[in-house]
C-alpha positions in Angstrom: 20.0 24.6 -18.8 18.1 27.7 -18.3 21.3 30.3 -19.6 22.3 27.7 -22.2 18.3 28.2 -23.5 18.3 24.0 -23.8 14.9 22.8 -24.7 13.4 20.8 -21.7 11.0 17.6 -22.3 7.6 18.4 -19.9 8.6 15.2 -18.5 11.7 16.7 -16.5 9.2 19.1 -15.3 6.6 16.7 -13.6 9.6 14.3 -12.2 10.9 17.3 -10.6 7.2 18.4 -9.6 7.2 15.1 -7.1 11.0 15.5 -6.1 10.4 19.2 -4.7 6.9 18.6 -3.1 3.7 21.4 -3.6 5.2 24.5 -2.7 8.4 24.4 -4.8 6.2 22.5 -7.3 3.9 25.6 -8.1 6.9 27.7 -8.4 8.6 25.5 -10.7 4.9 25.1 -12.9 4.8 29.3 -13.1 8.7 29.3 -14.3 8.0 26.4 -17.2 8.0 28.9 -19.9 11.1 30.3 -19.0 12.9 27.3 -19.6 11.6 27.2 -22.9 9.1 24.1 -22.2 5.2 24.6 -23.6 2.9 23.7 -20.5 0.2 21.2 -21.7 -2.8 19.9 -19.8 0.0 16.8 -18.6 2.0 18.9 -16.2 -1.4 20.6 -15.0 -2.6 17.2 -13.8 0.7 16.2 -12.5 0.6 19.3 -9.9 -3.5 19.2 -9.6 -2.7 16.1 -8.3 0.1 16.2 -6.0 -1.0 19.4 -4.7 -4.4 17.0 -3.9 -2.1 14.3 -2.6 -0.9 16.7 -0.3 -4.1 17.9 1.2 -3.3 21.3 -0.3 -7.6 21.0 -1.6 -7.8 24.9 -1.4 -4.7 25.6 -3.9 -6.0 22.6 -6.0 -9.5 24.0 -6.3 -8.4 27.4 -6.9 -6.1 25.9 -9.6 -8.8 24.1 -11.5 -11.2 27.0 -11.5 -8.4 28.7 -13.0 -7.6 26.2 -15.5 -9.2 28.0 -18.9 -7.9 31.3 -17.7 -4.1 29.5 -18.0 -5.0 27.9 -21.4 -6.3 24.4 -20.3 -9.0 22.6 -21.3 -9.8 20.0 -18.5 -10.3 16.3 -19.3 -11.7 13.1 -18.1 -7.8 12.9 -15.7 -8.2 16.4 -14.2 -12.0 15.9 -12.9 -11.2 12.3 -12.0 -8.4 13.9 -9.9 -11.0 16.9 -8.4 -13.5 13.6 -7.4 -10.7 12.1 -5.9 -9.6 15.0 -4.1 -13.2 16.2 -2.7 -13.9 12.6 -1.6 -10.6 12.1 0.5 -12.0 14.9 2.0 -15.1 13.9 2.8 -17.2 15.9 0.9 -19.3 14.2 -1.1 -21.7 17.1 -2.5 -18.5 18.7 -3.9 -17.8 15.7 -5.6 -21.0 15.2 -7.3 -21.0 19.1 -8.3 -17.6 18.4 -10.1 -19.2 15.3 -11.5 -22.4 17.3 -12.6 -19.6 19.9 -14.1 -17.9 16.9 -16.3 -21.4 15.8 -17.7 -21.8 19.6 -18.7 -18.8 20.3 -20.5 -19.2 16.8 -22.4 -16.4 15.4 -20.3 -16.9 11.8 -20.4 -16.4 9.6 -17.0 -14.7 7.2 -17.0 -14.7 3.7 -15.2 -12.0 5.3 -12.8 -14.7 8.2 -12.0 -17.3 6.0 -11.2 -15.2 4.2 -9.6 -14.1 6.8 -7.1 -17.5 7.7 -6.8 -18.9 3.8 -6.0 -15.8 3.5 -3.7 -16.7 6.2 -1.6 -20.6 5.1 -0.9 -19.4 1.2 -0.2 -17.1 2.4 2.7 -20.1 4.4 4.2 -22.3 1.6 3.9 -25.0 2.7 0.8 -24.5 0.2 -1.4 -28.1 1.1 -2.9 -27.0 4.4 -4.3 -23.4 2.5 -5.0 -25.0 0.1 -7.3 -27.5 2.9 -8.9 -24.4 4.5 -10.3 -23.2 0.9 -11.6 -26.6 0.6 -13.4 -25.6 4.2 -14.4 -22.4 3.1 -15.9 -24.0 0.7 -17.8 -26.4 2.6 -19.1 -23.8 5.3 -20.6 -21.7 2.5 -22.2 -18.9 2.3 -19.7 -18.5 -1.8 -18.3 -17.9 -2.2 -15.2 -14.3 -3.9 -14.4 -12.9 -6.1 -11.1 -12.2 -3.2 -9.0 -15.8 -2.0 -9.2 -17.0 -5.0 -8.3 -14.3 -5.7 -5.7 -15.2 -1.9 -3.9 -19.0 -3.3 -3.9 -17.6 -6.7 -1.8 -15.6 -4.5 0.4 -18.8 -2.7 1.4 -20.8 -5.5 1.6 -18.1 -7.8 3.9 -17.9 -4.3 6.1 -21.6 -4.5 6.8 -21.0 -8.6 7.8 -22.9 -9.5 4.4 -20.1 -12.3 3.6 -22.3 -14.5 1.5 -23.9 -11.4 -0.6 -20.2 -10.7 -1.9 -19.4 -14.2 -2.8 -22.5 -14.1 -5.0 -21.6 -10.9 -6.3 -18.4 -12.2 -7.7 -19.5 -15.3 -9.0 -22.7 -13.2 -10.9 -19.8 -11.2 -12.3 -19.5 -13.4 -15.2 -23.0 -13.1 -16.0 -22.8 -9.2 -16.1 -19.7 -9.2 -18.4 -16.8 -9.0 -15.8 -14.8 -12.3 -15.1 -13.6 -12.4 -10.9 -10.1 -11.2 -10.9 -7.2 -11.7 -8.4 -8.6 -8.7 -6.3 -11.8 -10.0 -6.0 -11.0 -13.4 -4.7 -8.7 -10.9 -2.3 -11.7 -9.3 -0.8 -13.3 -12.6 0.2 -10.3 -14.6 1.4 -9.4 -11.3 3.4 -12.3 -10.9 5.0 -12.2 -14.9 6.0 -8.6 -13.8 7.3 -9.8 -11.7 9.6 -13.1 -13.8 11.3 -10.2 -16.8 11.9 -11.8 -18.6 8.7 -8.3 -19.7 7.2 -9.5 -23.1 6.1 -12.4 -21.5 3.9 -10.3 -18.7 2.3 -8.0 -21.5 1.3 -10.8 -23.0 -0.4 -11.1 -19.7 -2.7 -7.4 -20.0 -3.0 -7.3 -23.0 -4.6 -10.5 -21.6 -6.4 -8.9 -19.1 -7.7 -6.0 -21.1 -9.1 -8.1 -23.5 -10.9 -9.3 -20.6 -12.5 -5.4 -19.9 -14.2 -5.2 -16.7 -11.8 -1.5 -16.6 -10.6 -1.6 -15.1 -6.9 0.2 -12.1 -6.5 1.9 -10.7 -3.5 -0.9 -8.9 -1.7 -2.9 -12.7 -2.4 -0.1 -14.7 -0.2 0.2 -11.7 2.1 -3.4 -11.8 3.5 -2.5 -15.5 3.9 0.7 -14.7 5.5 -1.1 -12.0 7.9 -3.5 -14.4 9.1 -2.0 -17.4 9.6 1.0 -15.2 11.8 -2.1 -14.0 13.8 -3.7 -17.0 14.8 0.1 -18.5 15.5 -0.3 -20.7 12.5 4.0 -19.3 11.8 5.0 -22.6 10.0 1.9 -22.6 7.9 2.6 -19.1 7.3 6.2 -19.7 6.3 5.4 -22.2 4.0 3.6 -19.8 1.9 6.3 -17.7 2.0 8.4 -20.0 0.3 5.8 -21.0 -2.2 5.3 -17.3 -3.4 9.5 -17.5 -3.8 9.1 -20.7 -5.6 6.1 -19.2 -8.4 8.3 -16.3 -9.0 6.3 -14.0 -6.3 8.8 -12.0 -4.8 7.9 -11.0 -0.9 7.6 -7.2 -0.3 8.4 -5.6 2.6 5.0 -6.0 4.2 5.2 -9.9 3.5 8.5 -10.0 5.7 7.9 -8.0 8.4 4.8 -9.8 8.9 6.5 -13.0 8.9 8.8 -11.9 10.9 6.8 -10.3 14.0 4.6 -13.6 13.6 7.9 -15.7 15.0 9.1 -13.7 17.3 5.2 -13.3 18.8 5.5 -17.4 18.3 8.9 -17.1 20.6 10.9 -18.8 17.4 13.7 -16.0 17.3 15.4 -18.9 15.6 13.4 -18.9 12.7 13.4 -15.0 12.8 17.0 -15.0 12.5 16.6 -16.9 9.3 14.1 -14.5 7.8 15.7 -11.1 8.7 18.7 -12.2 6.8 16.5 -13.1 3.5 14.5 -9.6 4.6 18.0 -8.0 4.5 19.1 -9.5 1.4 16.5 -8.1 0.0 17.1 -4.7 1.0 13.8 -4.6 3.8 14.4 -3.7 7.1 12.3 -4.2 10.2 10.5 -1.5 12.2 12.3 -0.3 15.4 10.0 -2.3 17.4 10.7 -5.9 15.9 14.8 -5.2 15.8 14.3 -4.9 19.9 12.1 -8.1 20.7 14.6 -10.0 18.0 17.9 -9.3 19.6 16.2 -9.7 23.2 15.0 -13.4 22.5 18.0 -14.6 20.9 20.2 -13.4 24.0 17.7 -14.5 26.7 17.6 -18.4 24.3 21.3 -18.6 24.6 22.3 -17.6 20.7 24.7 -14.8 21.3 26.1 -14.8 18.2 22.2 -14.7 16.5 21.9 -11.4 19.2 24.9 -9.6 18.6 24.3 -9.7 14.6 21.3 -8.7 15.2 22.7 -5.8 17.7 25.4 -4.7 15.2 22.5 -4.3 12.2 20.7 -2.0 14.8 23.9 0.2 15.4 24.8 0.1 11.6 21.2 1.2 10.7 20.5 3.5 13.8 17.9 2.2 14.8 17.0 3.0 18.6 17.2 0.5 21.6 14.7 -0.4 24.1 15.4 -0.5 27.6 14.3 -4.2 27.9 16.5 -4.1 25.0 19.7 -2.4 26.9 19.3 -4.7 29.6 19.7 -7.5 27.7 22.6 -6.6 26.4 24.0 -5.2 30.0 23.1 -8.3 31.6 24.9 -11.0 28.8 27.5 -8.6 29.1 28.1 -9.3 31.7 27.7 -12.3 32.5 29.3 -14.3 29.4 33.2 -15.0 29.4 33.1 -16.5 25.9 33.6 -15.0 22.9 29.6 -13.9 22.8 30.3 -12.0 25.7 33.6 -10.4 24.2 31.6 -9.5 20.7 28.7 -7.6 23.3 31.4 -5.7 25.0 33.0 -4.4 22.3 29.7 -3.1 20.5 28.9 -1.6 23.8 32.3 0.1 23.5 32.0 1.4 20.3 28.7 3.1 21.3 30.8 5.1 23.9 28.3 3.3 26.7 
């Protein structure tokens, strides 16, 4: 592209950017013009922020400081990703400098910025100066949205103040915000994790009175829970309920489903549920894979056990010793067919 002197869209560049990773990124951002592509303030943002991403803070700093000496003028994006960047880091002072530096060069925040910032100060625990900069937004036009008010939750339901939160979402309405999806998360996962199941499936149904259509993290906090106490047929049906409103389960919905049954001892069911996790192109962890093939051999389905065994060796996925012995001990011990099918996948393993 380069010899032929083709004209590349920025867009190429910042796809590329995340493909190479920080290091080959910067090299690539220097060359730009060379490839006869105008660098705008776009592809400075892109590597600003994957070189933050990457924990790369002093290259990202030094880049921003350089910013007007390269031609860019930053906006509301590049600060919000400096804020960001300074707060993963724990550095809150360094934060509110960059802040400061935004309200100088008549940068104006926006909800995201204030959001970081508000973020930040619920997970420590001030939820005073958290809702000082709330009253802040307000006062400077910006309205806060759900996620503001669903950080705020978080930090109260961290510090055991349950019953604050609630009121906090339902006063939403009254302060301009209507309770969102993410907000009724933040309570019913907080009832999750004190055992209150029955109570956060009275927000549920809450929540769908009010025409909000749960989403996947909704039924997985449901799913996690209800696996946990050993509620797994509870938890299943909510599986297929998210299936049947057109919810499709992510990878975190099926592995928690699935560790639930085989913690529950129903390798049966577990069986049933990798082959839908398959189908949908998720795959265990290591872990899972082991106590699965295990059960199924030690509850007599040796068939069930050497599926699972062969979707271990097709995927690589390392045995246990429990695991191996298993396997060693059905072996040899089964004349049948079962037996046979172990044998030969032993074989083919050279073992």
């Amino acid at each position: 592209m380069k010899e032929t002197n083709v004209q590349c869209n920025e867009t190429l560049f910042i796809a590329l950017f995340q493909h190479y990773g920080p290091v080959k990124a910067i090299e690539l951002f220097h060359k730009m013009p060379h490839f006869n592509c105008v660098r705008t303030l776009q592809s400075f943002n892109a590597l600003l922020n994957l070189l933050i991403d990457h924990c790369m803070f002093c290259e990202a700093n030094d880049a921003f400081d350089r910013s007007y000496e390269m031609g860019f003028r930053p906006n509301t994006v590049t600060f919000n990703i400096m804020i960001k960047g300074w707060l993963v880091k724990g550095e809150w002072g360094k934060a509110c400098e960059v802040f400061d530096e935004m309200l100088q060069k008549k940068v104006q925040p926006s909800v995201v910025t204030y959001n970081s910032l508000i973020g930040f100060l619920s997970r420590k625990g001030d939820l005073d100066k958290a809702m000082t900069l709330v009253d802040d937004m307000r006062r400077k036009g910006k309205r806060a949205n759900g996620v503001t008010y669903a950080l705020l939750m978080e930090g109260l339901c961290s510090m055991g103040k349950y019953e604050e939160a609630k009121k906090l979402m339902f006063d939403m309405a009254y302060r301009g915000c209507k309770p969102q999806l993410v907000n009724f998360s933040v309570l019913m996962n907080d009832l999750g994790k004190r055992g209150m199941i029955d109570e956060a499936m009275v927000l549920f149904r809450e929540m769908r009175k009010r025409r909000l259509k749960p989403d996947v993290v909704t039924y997985n906090v449901f799913v996690n829970y209800l696996c946990k106490e050993g509620k797994t047929a509870e938890a299943y049906k909510m599986l297929v309920e998210m299936q049947i409103g057109g919810c499709q389960p992510n990878a975190a919905t099926y592995r928690m489903m699935l560790d639930g049954l085989c913690r529950n001892g129903d390798f049966e069911g577990g069986l049933n549920v990798l082959n839908a996790m398959m189908a949908s192109r998720h795959c265990p962890r290591p872990d899972t894979f082991n106590c699965l093939v295990v059960g199924l051999l030690k509850s007599g389905n040796i068939d069930g056990g050497c599926f699972v065994l062969e979707e271990m060796v097709k995927r690589k996925v390392d045995f246990e010793l429990e695991s191996w012995e298993a396997v060693i001990k059905y072996a040899c011990s089964e004349d049948d067919n079962g037996g046979s099918r172990l044998r030969t996948i032993l074989a083919s393993q050279s073992i």
